[in-house]
N, C-alpha and C positions, 0 to 999 in steps of 0.2 A: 234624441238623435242630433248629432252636431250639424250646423250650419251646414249646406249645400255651396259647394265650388266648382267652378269650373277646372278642372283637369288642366295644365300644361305640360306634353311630355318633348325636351327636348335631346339633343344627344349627347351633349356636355357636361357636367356639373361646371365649367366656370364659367357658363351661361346661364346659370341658374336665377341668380343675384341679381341682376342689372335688367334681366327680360322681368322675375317681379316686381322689382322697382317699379319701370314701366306701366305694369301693367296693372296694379293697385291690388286692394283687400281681397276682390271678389275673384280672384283665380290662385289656384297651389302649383307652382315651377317644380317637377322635377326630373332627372336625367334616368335616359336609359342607360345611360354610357355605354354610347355606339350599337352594335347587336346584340340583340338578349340572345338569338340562335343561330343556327348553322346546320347545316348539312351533318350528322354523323360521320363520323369515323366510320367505315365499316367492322370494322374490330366488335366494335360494341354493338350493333346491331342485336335486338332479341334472337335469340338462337333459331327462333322460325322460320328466321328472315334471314339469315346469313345462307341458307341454300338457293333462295331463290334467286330471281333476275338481279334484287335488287343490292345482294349481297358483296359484291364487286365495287359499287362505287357507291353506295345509298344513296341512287340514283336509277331507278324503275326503267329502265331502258327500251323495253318491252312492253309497257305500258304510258306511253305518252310522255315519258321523260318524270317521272313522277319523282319526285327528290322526297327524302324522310329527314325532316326538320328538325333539333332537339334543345332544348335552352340551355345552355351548359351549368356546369356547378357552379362557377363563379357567376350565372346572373340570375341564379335561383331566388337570391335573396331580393334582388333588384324584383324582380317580378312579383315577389310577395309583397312587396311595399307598393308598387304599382296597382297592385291588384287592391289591395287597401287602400289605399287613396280613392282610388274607379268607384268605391262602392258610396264614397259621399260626396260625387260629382254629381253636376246635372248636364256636362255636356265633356268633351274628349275634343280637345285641339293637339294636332299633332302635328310640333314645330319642328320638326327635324331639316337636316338641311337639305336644299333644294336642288340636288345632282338625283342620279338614279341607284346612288348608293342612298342616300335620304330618303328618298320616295320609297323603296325597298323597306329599309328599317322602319318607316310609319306604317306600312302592310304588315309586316312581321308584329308590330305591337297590337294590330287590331287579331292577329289569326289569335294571338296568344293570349292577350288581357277579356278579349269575347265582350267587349263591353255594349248594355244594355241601353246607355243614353246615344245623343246623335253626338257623331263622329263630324270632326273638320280638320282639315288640312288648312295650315297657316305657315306659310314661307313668308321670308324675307331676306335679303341679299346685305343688309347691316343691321348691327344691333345698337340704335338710336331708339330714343323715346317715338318717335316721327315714322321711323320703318317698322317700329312693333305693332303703333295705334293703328295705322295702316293696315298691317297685316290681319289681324284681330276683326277689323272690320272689311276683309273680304278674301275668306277661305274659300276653298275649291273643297271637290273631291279629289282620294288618291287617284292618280292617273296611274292606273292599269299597264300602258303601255310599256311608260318607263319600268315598271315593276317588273314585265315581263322580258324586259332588255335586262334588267340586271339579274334576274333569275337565269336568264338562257347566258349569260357572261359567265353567271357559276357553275354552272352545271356544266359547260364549256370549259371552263378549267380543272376542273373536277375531273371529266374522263379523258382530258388532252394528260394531266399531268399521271392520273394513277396505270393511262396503257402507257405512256412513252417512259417513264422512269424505271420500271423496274427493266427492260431494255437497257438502261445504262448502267444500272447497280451490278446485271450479270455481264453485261462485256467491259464497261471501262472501270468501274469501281462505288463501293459501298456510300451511300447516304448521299449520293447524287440525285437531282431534280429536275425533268423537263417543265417548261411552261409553255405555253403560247405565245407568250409577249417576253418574256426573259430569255428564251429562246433565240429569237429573233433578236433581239441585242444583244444576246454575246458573241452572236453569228459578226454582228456587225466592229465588235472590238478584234475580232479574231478574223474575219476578211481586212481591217486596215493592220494590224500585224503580218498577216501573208503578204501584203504589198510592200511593208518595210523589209521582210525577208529579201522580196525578189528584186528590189529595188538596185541599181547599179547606179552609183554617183557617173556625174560628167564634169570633169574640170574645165575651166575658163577664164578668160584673165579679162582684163579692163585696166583704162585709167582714167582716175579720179584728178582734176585739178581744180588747182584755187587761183582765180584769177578776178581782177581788178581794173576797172579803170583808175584814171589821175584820181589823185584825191581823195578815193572812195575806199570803203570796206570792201575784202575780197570774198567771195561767192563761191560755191564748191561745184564744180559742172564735171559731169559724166562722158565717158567717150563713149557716141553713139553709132558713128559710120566713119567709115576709111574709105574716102575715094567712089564714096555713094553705095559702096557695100554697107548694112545695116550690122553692125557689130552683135554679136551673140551673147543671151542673158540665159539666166538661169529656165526661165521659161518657151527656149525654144531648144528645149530638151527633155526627151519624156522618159518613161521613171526605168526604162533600161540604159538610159545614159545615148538615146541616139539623137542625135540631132533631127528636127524633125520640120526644117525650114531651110529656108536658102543664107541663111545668115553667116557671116564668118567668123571663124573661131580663130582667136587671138591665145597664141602661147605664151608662156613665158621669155621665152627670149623675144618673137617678134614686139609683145607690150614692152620688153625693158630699153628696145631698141628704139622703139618710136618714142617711148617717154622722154631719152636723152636726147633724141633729134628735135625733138620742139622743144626744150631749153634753151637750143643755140640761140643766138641773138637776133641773126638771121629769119630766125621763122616769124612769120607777121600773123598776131594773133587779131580778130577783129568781131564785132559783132554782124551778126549774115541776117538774121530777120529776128523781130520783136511781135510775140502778138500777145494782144490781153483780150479778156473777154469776163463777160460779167459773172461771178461766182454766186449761188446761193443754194441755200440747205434747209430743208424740211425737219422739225423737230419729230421725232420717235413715236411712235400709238403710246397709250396709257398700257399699262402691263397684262396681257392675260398671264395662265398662271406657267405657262413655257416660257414668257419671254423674263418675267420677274423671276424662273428658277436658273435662268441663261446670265441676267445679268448681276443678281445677287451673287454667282458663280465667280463672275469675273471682278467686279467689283471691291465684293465683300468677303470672297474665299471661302462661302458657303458652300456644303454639300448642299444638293437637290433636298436630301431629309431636312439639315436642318432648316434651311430656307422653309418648308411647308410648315415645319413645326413653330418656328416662330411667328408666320406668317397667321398660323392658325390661332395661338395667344392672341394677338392685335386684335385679330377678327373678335374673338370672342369677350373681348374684353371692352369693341368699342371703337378700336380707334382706325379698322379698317374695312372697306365691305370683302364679301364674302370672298376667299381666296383659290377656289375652284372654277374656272371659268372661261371658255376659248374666245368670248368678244370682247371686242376691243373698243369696243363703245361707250359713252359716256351718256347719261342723263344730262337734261335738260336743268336739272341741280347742280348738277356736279360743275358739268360745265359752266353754270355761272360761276358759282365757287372759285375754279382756276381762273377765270377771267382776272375777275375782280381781285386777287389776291395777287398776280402777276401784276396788273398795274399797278396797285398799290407798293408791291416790292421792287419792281422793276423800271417802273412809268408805265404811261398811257402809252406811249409810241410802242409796245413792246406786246402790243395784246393788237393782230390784225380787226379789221371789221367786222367780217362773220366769223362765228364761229366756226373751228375746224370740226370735220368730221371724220370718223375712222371706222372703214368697213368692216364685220366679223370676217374671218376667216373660215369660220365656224358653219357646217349647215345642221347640224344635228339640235336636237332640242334637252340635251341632256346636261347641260351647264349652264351657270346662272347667265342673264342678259346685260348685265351691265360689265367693263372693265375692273381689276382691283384697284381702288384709289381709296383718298381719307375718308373718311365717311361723314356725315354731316353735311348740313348747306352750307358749313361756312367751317373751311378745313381750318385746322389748328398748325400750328407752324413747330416745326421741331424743337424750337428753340422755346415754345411752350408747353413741350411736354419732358423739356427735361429731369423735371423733379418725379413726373410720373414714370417715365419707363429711362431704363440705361441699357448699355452695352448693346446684344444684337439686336434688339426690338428698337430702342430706338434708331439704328442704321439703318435696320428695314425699313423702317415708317419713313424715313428721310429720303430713301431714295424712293419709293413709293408716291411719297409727296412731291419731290422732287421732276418725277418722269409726271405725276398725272401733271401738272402746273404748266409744263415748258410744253407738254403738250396742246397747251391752247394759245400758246404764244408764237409770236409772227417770225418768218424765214431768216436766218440769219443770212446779210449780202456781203457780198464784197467783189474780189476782183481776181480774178487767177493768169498771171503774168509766167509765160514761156518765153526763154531765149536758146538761139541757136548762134554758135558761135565758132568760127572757120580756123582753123590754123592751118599756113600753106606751110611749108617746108622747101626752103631752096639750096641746100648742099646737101654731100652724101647721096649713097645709094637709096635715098628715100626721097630727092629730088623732086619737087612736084606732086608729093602726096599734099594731097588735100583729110586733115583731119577733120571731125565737127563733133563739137560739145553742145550739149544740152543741161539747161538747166528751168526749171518750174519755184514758183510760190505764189503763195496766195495773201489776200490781204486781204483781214475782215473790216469792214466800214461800219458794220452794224451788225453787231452779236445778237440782237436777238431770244431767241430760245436760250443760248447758249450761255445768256447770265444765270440757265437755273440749272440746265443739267444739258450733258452730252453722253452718248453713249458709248459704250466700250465695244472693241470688235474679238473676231475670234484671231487666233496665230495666223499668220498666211505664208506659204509654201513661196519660199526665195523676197520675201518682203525686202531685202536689204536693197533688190535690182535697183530698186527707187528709192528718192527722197527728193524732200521736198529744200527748199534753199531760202535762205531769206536775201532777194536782189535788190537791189541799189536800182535809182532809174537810171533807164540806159535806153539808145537808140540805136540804128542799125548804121553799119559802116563806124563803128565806135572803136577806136584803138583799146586794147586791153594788155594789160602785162601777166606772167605768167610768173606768181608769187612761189608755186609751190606744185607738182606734178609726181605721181608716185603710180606704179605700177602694180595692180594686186589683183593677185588669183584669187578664185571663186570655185567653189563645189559646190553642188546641185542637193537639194534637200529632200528627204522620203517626206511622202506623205506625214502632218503630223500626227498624233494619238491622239485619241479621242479625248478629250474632259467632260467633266458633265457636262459642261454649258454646250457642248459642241454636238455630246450624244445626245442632250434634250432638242435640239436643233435640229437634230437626222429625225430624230425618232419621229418629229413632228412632220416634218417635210414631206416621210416615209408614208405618214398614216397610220405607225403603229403605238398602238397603247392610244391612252386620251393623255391629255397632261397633267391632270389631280393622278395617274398615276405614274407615271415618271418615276418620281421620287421612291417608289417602291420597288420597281422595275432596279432602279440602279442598285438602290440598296440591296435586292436579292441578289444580282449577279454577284455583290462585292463579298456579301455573307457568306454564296454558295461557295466562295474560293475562285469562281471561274474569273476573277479580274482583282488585280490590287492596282491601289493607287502610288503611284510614285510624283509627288506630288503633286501638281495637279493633274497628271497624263496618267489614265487606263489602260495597265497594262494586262495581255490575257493570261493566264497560268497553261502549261501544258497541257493539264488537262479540259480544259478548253476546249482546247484545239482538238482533244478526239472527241469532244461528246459532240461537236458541230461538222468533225467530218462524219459520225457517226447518222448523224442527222439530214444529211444532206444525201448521205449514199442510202437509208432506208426511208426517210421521212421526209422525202427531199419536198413537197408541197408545204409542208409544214413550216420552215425556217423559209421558205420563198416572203422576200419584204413584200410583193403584191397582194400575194395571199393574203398573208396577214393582214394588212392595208384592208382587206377588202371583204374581211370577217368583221372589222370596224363598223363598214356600214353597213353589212349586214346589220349588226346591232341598232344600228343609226335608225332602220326602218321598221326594226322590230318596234324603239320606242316612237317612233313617230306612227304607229300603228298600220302601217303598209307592207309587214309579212308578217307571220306566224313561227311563236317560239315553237310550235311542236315541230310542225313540219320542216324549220331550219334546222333545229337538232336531226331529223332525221337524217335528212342532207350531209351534214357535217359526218356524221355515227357509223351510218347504216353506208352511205354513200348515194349521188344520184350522174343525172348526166352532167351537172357543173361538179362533184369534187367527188373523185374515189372513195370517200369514207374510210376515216381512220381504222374502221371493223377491220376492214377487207386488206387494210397494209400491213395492221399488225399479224393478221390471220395466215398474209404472204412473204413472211421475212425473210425465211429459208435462212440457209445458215450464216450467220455473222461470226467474221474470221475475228476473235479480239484480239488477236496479237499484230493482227495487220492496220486493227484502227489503232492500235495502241504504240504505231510505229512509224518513222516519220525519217527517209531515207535522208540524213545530212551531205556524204560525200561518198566516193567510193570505197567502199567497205566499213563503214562508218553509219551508223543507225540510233537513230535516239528513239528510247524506248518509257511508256510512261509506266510504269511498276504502281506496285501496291501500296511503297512506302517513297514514291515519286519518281521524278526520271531519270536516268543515267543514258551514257554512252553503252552501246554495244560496238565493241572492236576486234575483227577479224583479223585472225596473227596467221599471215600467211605461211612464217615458220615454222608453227605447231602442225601435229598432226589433223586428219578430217575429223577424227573424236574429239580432238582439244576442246575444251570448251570456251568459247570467245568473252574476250577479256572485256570488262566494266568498267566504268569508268562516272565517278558521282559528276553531278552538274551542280556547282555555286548556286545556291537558291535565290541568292540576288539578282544574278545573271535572265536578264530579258529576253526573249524567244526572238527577236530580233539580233540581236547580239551574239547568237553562236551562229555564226559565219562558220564555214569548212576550217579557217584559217584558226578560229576561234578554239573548234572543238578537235586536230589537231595539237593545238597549244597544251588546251588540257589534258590527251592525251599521252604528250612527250613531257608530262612536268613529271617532277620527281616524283614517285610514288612514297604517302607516306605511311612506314612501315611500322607495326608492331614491334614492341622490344622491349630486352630486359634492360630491367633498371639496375639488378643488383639479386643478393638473397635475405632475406628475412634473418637477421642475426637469430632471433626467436625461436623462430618454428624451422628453420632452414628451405621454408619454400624461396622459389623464384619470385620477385617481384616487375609484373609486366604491363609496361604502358600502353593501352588500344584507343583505338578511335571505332565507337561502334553508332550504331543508329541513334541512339541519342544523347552523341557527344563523347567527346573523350573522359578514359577513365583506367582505374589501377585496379590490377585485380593479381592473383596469387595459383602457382600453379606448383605440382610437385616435380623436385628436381629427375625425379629416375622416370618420370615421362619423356621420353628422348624423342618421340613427335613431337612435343611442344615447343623445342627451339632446332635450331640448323646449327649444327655442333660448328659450321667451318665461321658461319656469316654472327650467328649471336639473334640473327632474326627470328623471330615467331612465326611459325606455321600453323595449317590445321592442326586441333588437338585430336588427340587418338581416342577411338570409340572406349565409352567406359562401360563399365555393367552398370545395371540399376542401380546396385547397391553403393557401388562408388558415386554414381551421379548424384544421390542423395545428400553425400556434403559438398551441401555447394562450396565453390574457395570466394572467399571475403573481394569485396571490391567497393570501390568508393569512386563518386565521380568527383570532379577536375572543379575546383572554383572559378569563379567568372575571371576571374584576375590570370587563371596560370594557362602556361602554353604546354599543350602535350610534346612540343619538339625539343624543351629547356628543362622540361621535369625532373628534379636527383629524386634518388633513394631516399632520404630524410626525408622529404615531403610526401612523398607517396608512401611510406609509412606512420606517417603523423594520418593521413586521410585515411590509410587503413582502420586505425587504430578508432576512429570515429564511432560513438560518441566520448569527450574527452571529460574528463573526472574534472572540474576546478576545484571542487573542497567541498569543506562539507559544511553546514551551517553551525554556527556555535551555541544557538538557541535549539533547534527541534533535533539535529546531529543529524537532520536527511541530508544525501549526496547529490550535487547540484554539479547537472553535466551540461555540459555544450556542444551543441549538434544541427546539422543540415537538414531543414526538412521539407516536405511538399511548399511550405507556404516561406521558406528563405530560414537563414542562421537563428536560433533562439537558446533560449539556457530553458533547464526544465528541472524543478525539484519538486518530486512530489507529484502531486498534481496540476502543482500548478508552473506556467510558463513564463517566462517572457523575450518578447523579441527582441533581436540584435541589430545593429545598424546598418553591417554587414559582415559577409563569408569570413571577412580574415579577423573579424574578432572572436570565430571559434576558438583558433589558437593562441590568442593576445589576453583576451580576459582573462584579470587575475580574481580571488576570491573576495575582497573588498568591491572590488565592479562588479563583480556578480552579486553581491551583497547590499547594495546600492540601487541595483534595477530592479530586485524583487521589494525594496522597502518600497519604490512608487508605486500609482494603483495602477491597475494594470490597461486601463485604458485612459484617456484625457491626451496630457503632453509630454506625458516621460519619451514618448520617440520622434520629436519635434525634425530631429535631428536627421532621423532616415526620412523624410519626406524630400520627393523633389521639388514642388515648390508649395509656398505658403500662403495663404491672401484671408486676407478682412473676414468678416465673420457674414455667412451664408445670408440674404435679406429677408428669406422664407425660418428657415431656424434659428439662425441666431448666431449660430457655431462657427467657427473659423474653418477656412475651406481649405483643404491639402489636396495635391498631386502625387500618389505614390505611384510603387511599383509593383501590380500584384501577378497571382500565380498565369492572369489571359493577359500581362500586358499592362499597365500606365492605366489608372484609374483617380479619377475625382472623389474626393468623400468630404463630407459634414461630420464624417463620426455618426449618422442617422442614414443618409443615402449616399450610395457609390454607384456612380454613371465611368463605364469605360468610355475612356477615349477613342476616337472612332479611328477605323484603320485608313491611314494617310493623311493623320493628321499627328504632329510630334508635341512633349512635351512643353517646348519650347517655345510654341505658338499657342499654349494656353495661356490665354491672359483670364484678370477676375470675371470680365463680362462673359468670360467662351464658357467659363467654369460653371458660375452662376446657371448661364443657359443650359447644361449639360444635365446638372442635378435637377432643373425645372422640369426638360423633357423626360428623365428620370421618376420624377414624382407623377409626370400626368399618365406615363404606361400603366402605372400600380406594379403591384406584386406579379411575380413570373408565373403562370399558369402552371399547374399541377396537372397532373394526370391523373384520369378519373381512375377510382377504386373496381367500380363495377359499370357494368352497360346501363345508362339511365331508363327509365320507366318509358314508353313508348305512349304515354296516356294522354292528354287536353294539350300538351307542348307540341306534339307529334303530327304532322301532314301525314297521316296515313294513306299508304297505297293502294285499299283495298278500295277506296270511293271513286271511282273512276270518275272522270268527266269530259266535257267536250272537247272534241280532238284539237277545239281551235281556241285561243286567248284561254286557257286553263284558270291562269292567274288571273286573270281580268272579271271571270262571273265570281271566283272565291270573294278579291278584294271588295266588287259592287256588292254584294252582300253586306259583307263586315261595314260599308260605310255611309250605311241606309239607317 
C-alpha cells in the first residue's frame, strides 16, 4: 500500500502548485474545480420523481425545502480521482475559499467523497507560504450556518427564477429570464431610462469672464448674482425643466446685454471680499471587492467580469489576498507593510503617527475579514513584478498596491482660496447694476497620499456649473481689468446612465446582491439582451422595459429594492445562525404575515393583457409596440378606413429608448418609405428581378412576370404576392442576399443577377479537373472544390477571383497564415501557446484566437480597443472556463451523488446535522 497523505482539496487547479510547494512531501493538492454538483434540472429527474412535489423545481417544497443534488457529467471524472486519492489519505483538509460559496463546496465535497478519515476545514485569505502554514495549523469545522445561507440563496433562486420566467416567455417573449437580483438591476437601468425619457431640459445663460489685476495672469470667474439676485445654474432646476428656487434666470439677450455693459470702460471692476481657509483630504479605504470593481471601471475600463477574473489570477497565483470581500480593513501586517514602503517611497513625513483605520461596512460574516491588498509582509512594488505578470494583471496589482499604500499615508493639506468680485455699471439702461463674480482654487502645500494614488469619481449631473481657477494673490478693494467676457447658454442635463462602476455603486448602497456577485449580476443582465453597452453607459433594450413593467404590475414585491435589500439579510442571519433556512423558505414560498408568498401571487395572476405590457403609448396615435422579431412603431392613419389595418413602422436598432421623442418617432414615420422594386427581367428565364428589404436584411429574389399582384402596373412598385397553390409554392424563386459593401437603394440588374447566379464557377483545376466555385456562406466568402474549402478575404472576391487565385489559395495548407490578410488585427505570439494572436470577424461578432482558443469579444467593447495585453487576457479567461458544457444524454443515476428526498430530517438547520456528521 502506497504512502499515506494528507488530502488537499482546493477549488482552483492554478492553486494547486504554489499551496504544494508550501506545504511539502506530506500532503497531495488537488482541485475540485469549483462544484462537483448542483441542483438537477428537473427534465432529468428519475421518472418517479418527476410527478411528485419535487418535480417542478428538484426542490422538495413540501417537504422541508429538500433540494435533489446531482454531480454532473463533467465532474464525474473529478470525483473519481477524488475519491482515489481519499482512499490513501489519512486526513481530508478542505481548502476551499472562505465565502459561503467555499464553505458550501467543502460540504458538497464531504456529502459526496463520504470520507472515512477526519475532516478539517483550512481557509486562508492569501496564498503565501506564511498564510498556508498558518492555515494548516488551525482548521475549524464546516460552519453549518454559512452552508445553510448559501443552500437557502439556491433554492431561493431556483423557485424565484423557474415560477417568474415562464410568466415572461408566455406574455413578452421566448428564452427570457427572471431572477431575484438581476431583476432588480435591470429594474434599476430601465427606472433611470424612464427618467431620461421624461426628462425636459431647462435653458440658461451665464457669463464667464477673465479678469486680471496689473501685472498678473488673468483668472476666469463666473457670474453669480445681479444686484443680489443669486443667478440660476443648472441645479436649480429639476428634471421637468422647472425652476425650483428663487434664483434668476438670465436669457440670452439679457446675458448678451449685460456682457457688453461691463466692457465699457466706465464700469469699475474691483475685488469685494477674499477668504481662504485651510484645505485637507483624506486618502480612500483599501479596496473591498465593490469599490476595486468601481474603480478598475473608471480607471482601467474594466468590465465588473473582467476585473474579478483577473483579480482572481493575482489571487491565485500569490500576488494578491483573497478578492471577495466587504471589509475594508487591513491587518496589522499589511498595515506595517504600507507604512514602511510609503516612507521609503515617499518619506518619512508622508506616513502620519498612528496608523489609519478603516471601518467594515460590512455586518454579515460571509466574506473574508481582511481588505484586498498585496499580499505578503512586505508587498512587492509593481515595478518588481514586471517581468512576472504584464498587461491587465499587472494594472490591477498597481492600482491595488497603489490604493492599499496611500491608504496609510497622511492628509494631503493645502489651502482653498474664494474671491468675489463686483462690477458696478454706470451708463445705460443698466445704470447701477451691481454684477458679482466668483471665482475658487485651491493650493496643495503637501500632497500627501496624493504622491501614490487619487481616486476617480463618477459623471455628475451639470458638473460644468463649476470650476475651479488657478488665482493670482489678491486682496479686497483690488482694481481688476476685464481681459475678456463672453456670454453662454447652458442646458440642463438628464440624469446620466448607469456604468458599471456606478450600477456596482447603487447596487451596493441598495443592499442588493453581495459584491463577489456583482460582476455576474451585470454580466447576466447584458447576456440576457435586457441592457447593451454603449460604451461605457447601460443602455436598456425595449424589452426590458416590459419584462419590469411586467414585474412590477404582477410581481410588484419582488423588483421592490427594499425587499430585495432585505432578503440579503435575511440570508445575513441565516449564516450568522439567528434564523432558519426551512422556516425562511417557508416564508418566502408558502407566504406568511411579513411577505405574500410567491405561491399565492403566482396562483393569483389572473389575466395578463400582453399586448398591453408589450405597448408603450409614445404620442397621440402613435404606439410602440415590442413584437416577436423586436419593436416597431404602430401608426393610426386617420384617413383609412375603421378595418384598415394600422400602419408599421421599424425602429433603428441603434436608436436608445431615450432618443424616440414624439418628435423623433414622428421623423421616422414621415421618412420616405423604402419600397420594394424591380430591377429589371432576367434576360435568361424572363422572370422579374426584385430588390426587398426583409427581416434579415436586404435581398434579390425573382418572380414571374404574368403575376400581375406582384408589381403595380402604374407605379413599377412591388406589392403583396398573390396566393399560390401548394404546388406552385413548391419552387421556390431563387434569391441571394446583398453583400456588406452594397446599398439596396443603388442596386442595377447586372449585380443582382451576378448574386443570383451564386455559386460562381471560377475554373476548374488542371490537375484533378474538379470545378472550383466561389460562394457566400454561413461562415463569410470562400472557394470550395471538392471537398475541400478555403476562405476568402472578403464578399467581393467572389466575383474578382480568377483561376490562378483560386489556384494559389488551395496550394496553402488550409490552416496556419494563408489568411493573414483577413484578420483585423495581428499581435506577438500568445505567452501560454506560443502562437501569434489575431482579431477576426466571426459568424457572433469579433473574436480573439491562437488558432488553439477563440474568446469573443465582449459586447461594448470594439476592436479597436483591443490591444496585446486585452487579447492575451481574453484567451487566459477563455482557457480557465474549459470547454462549453454539453448536455446530458440521459437523467443521471439518482445513487451515493444524490440528496435523497425520502430521508426527512429536522425541520430546523437541515444542513447543519447532515454537514456535523460528515465532519466528525
Amino acid at each position: 500500500m502506497p504512502d499515506t497523505k494528507k488530502l488537499v482539496i482546493v477549488e482552483s487547479p492554478n492553486k494547486v502548485k504554489s499551496i504544494a510547494q508550501y506545504l511539502g512531501d506530506g500532503y497531495e493538492v488537488m482541485a475540485s474545480v469549483g462544484h462537483i454538483r448542483d441542483l438537477i434540472e428537473p427534465k432529468n429527474l428519475p421518472p418517479e420523481l418527476k410527478k411528485g412535489s419535487l418535480g417542478k423545481f428538484s426542490v422538495d417544497v413540501e417537504n422541508e425545502f429538500e433540494p435533489y443534488y446531482v454531480v454532473s457529467d463533467q465532474k464525474k471524472k473529478t470525483v473519481a480521482d477524488l475519491k482515489r486519492a481519499l482512499k490513501n489519505a489519512d486526513e481530508l483538509l478542505l481548502a476551499t475559499d472562505e465565502d459561503r460559496e467555499g464553505e458550501a463546496i467543502a460540504w458538497h465535497l464531504v456529502e459526496v467523497l463520504k470520507p472515512k478519515v477526519p475532516v478539517k476545514r483550512m481557509v486562508f485569505h492569501e496564498i503565501t507560504r506564511e498564510a498556508i502554514e498558518k492555515a494548516r495549523d488551525n482548521t475549524r469545522e464546516i460552519d453549518t450556518a454559512l452552508v445553510d445561507a448559501q443552500e437557502t440563496r439556491r433554492i431561493l433562486d431556483r423557485l424565484y427564477g423557474y415560477e417568474v420566467s415562464p410568466v415572461l416567455w408566455r406574455k413578452v417573449g421566448p428564452g427570457l429570464s427572471a431572477g431575484r437580483v438581476q431583476s432588480a438591476a435591470t429594474r434599476l437601468v430601465v427606472d433611470r431610462e424612464r427618467e431620461r425619457l421624461a426628462f425636459v431640459p431647462a435653458s440658461y445663460w451665464g457669463l464667464t469672464a477673465q479678469l486680471a489685476p496689473e501685472d498678473a495672469n488673468a483668472f476666469d470667474a463666473r457670474l453669480a448674482r445681479v444686484d443680489g439676485d443669486r443667478v440660476a445654474t443648472g441645479r436649480d432646476f429639476d428634471d421637468h425643466g422647472r425652476l425650483t428656487t428663487n434664483a434668476r434666470i438670465l436669457d440670452e439677450a439679457s446675458a448678451t446685454t449685460l456682457a457688453a455693459a461691463i466692457r465699457q470702460p466706465s464700469t469699475t471692476v474691483a475685488v469685494s471680499k477674499v477668504d481662504s481657509k485651510p484645505y485637507s483630504r483624506r486618502p480612500a479605504a483599501p479596496f473591498t471587492t465593490s469599490t476595486l470593481q468601481q474603480e478598475a471601471a473608471r480607471k482601467l475600463r474594466f468590465s465588473a467580469r473582467q476585473t474579478m477574473s483577473v483579480a482572481q489570477t493575482l489571487y491565485e497565483n500569490g500576488y494578491i489576498t483573497y478578492m471577495r470581500t466587504d471589509s475594508a480593513s487591513l491587518s496589522q501586517q499589511a498595515t506595517n507593510a504600507a507604512r514602511t514602503q510609503a516612507a521609503t517611497l515617499y518619506g518619512p513625513e508622508t506616513v502620519p503617527d498612528k496608523p489609519r483605520t478603516y471601518a467594515s461596512k460590512s455586518k454579515n460574516a460571509q466574506e473574508a475579514h481582511e481588505a484586498i491588498r498585496p499580499s505578503g509582509e512586505t508587498f512587492r512594488t509593481p515595478a518588481e513584478l514586471e517581468r512576472s505578470l504584464r498587461g491587465p494583471e499587472l494594472r490591477l496589482y498597481e492600482l491595488i498596491w497603489k490604493r492599499t499604500v496611500a491608504s496609510q499615508m497622511a492628509d494631503a493639506k493645502g489651502q482653498t482660496a474664494s474671491v468675489t468680485v463686483e462690477a458696478r455699471l454706470s451708463e445705460g439702461p443698466l445704470d447701477g447694476t451691481v454684477a458679482e463674480f466668483t471665482a475658487s482654487g485651491t493650493v496643495i502645500t503637501f500632497r500627501g497620499f496624493l504622491n501614490a494614488y487619487e481616486e476617480s469619481r463618477d459623471e455628475e449631473r451639470n458638473a460644468t456649473d463649476a470650476a475651479e481657477a488657478k488665482l493670482p494673490p489678491l486682496t479686497e478693494k483690488q482694481p481688476l481689468s476685464v481681459r475678456d467676457i463672453a456670454a453662454d447658454g447652458h442646458e440642463t442635463t438628464p440624469p446620466p446612465r448607469y456604468t458599471e462602476a456606478s450600477l456596482v455603486k447603487t447596487l451596493e448602497e441598495l443592499g442588493i446582491g453581495r459584491p463577489s456577485t456583482f460582476a455576474s449580476i451585470i454580466s447576466t443582465i447584458i447576456d440576457r439582451g435586457y441592457v447593451t453597452q454603449r460604451g461605457q453607459a447601460l443602455v436598456p433594450s425595449w424589452v426590458a422595459f416590459s419584462v419590469v413593467r411586467l414585474l412590477e404590475d404582477y410581481f410588484g414585491d419582488l423588483v421592490q429594492y427594499d425587499f430585495t435589500a432585505e432578503m440579503e439579510d435575511d440570508l445575513d442571519r441565516i449564516a450568522d445562525g439567528e434564523a432558519e433556512r426551512v422556516d425562511w423558505l417557508n416564508s418566502f414560498y408558502f407566504g406568511s404575515d411579513k411577505h405574500k408568498g410567491l405561491r399565492r401571487v403566482i396562483d393569483n395572476l389572473g389575466d395578463i393583457d400582453a399586448r398591453s405590457i408589450n405597448s408603450i403609448a409614445i404620442d397621440d396615435g402613435v404606439t410602440l409596440r415590442i413584437g416577436k422579431y423586436g419593436p416597431y412603431l404602430e401608426v393610426a392613419d386617420p384617413d383609412a378606413g375603421p378595418d384598415a389595418p394600422p400602419r408599421r413602422v421599424n425602429i433603428p436598432p441603434e436608436l436608445a429608448p431615450d432618443e424616440l421623442t414624439p418628435a423623433k418617432a414622428h421623423e421616422l414615420i414621415e421618412a420616405p418609405v423604402q419600397t420594394d422594386r424591380v430591377l429589371g427581367t432576367n434576360p435568361e428565364s424572363g422572370k422579374l428581378v426584385l430588390a426587398k428589404d426583409g427581416r434579415f436584411g436586404p435581398y434579390v429574389t425573382e418572380a414571374d412576370p404574368e403575376d400581375e399582384a406582384a408589381v403595380d402596373q402604374k407605379t413599377g412598385e412591388v406589392k403583396e404576392p398573390a396566393k399560390t397553390t401548394k404546388k406552385a409554392a413548391a419552387a421556390k424563386p431563387r434569391t441571394a442576399s446583398l453583400f456588406k459593401s452594397m446599398d439596396l437603394a443603388t442596386l442595377d440588374l447586372g449585380t443582382a443577377l451576378k448574386l443570383l447566379d451564386l455559386p460562381r464557377v471560377v475554373g476548374a483545376d488542371p490537375e484533378s479537373g474538379e470545378e472550383i466555385q466561389a460562394q457566400n456562406g454561413r461562415y463569410g466568402p470562400y472557394l470550395k472544390k471538392g471537398a475541400e474549402t478555403r476562405s476568402l478575404p472578403s464578399e467581393d472576391d467572389i466575383f474578382d477571383i480568377d483561376l490562378p487565385g483560386a489556384l494559389e489559395l488551395f496550394a496553402q495548407p488550409k490552416y496556419g497564415n494563408r489568411r493573414a490578410s483577413s484578420a483585423l488585427k495581428e499581435f506577438d505570439a500568445d505567452p501560454v501557446s506560443g502562437k501569434p494572436i489575431r482579431v477576426k470577424d466571426g459568424r457572433f461578432g469579433p473574436y480573439v484566437t491562437d488558432g488553439e482558443t477563440n474568446a469573443t469579444i465582449p459586447r461594448g467593447e470594439t476592436v479597436d480597443e483591443v490591444d496585446f495585453d486585452r487579447a492575451v487576457q481574453l484567451l487566459a479567461d477563455k482557457r480557465a472556463k474549459g470547454p462549453a458544457k454539453k448536455p446530458a444524454r440521459k437523467a443521471p443515476a439518482a445513487k451515493a451523488t444524490a440528496k435523497k428526498p425520502a430521508a426527512k430530517k429536522a425541520p430546523a438547520k437541515s444542513t447543519t446535522a447532515a454537514a456535523k456528521k460528515s465532519a466528525e
